[in-house]
C-alpha positions as CSV (number, residue, x, y, z in Angstrom):
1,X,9.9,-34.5,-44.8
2,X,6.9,-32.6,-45.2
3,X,5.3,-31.4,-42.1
4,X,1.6,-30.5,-42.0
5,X,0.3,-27.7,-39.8
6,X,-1.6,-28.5,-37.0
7,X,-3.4,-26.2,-34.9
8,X,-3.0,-26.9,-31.6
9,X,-4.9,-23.8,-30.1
10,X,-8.3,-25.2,-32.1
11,X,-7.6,-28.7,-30.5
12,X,-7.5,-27.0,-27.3
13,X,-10.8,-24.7,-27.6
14,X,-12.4,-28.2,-28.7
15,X,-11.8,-30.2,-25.9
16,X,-12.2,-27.6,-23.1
17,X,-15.1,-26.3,-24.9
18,X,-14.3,-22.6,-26.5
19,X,-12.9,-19.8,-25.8
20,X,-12.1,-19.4,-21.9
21,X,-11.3,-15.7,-20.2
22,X,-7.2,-15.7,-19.8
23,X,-5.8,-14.0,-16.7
24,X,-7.2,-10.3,-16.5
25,X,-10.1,-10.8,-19.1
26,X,-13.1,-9.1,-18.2
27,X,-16.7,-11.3,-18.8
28,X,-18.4,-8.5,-21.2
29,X,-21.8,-10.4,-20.8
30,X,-21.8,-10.5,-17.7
31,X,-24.1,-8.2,-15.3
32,X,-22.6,-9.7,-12.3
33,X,-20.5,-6.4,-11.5
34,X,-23.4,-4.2,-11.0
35,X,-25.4,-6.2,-8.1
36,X,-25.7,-4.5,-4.7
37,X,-25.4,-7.4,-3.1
38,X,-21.8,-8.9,-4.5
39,X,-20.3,-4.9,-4.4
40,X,-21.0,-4.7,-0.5
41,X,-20.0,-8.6,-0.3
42,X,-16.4,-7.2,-2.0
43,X,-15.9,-4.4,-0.3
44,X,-16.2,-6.7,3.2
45,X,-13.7,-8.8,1.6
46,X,-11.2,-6.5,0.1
47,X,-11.3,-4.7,3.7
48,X,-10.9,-7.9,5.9
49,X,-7.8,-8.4,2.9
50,X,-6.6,-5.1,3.3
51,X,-6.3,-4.7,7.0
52,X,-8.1,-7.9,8.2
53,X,-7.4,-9.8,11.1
54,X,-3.9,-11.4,10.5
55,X,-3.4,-9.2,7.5
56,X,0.0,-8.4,6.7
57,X,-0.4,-4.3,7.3
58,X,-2.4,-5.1,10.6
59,X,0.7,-7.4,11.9
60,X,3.2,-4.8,11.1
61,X,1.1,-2.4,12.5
62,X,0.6,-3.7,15.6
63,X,4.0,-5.0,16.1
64,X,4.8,-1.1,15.9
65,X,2.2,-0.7,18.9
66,X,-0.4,0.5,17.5
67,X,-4.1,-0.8,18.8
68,X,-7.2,-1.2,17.3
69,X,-9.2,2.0,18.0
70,X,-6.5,4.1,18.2
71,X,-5.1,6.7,16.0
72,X,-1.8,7.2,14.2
73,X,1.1,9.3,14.8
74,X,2.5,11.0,18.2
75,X,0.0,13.1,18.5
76,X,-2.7,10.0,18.1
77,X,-5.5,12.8,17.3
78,X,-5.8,11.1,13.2
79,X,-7.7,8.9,11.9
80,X,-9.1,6.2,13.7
81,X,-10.5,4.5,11.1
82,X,-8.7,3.8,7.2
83,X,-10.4,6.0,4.3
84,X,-12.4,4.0,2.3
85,X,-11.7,3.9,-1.8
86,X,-14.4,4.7,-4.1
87,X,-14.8,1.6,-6.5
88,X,-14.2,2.2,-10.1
89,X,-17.4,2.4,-12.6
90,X,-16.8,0.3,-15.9
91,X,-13.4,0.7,-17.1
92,X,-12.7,4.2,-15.0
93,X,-9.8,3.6,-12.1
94,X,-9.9,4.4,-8.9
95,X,-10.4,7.9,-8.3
96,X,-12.5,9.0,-11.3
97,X,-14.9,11.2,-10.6
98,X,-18.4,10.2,-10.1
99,X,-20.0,12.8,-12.3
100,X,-18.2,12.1,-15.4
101,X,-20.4,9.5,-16.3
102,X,-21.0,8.9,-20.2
């Protein structure tokens, strides 16, 4: 028999209404990146992720007796608090120096 094409993908933009962002996509038209407010809001929350109260690290951590307040190593003269990550700028990664801008 002959078998007509039928585009599936178009049947899907139509009934959930476009073209959606797939896993990874970036919003281009969106400004929402650059507000003061939602960068301090998500460096709170990729810290409390990080090393959060009942955070994976922090439980392996302390089951190694280490306290909070207290530094690393036999010594215990390091660090007492983790180095904070500069945030990336646009597309640059972490680590990108800050004066390279274009």
């Amino acid at each position: 028999g002959s078998h007509a094409y039928r585009d599936r993908a178009a049947e899907r933009r139509a009934l959930r209404g476009g073209f959606g962002l797939g896993p990874g996509q970036k919003n281009a038209g969106s400004d929402h990146d650059n507000d003061p407010t939602c960068i301090e809001d998500a460096k709170a929350e990729a810290l409390n992720m990080s090393f959060g109260a009942g955070s994976y690290a922090r439980r392996i951590m302390e089951g190694m007796g280490w306290k909070e307040g207290e530094a690393l190593g036999s010594t215990t003269k390091g660090l007492t608090e983790p180095l904070q990550p500069t945030g990336n700028i646009g597309n640059a990664g972490l680590g990108w120096p800050q004066t390279r801008h274009r």
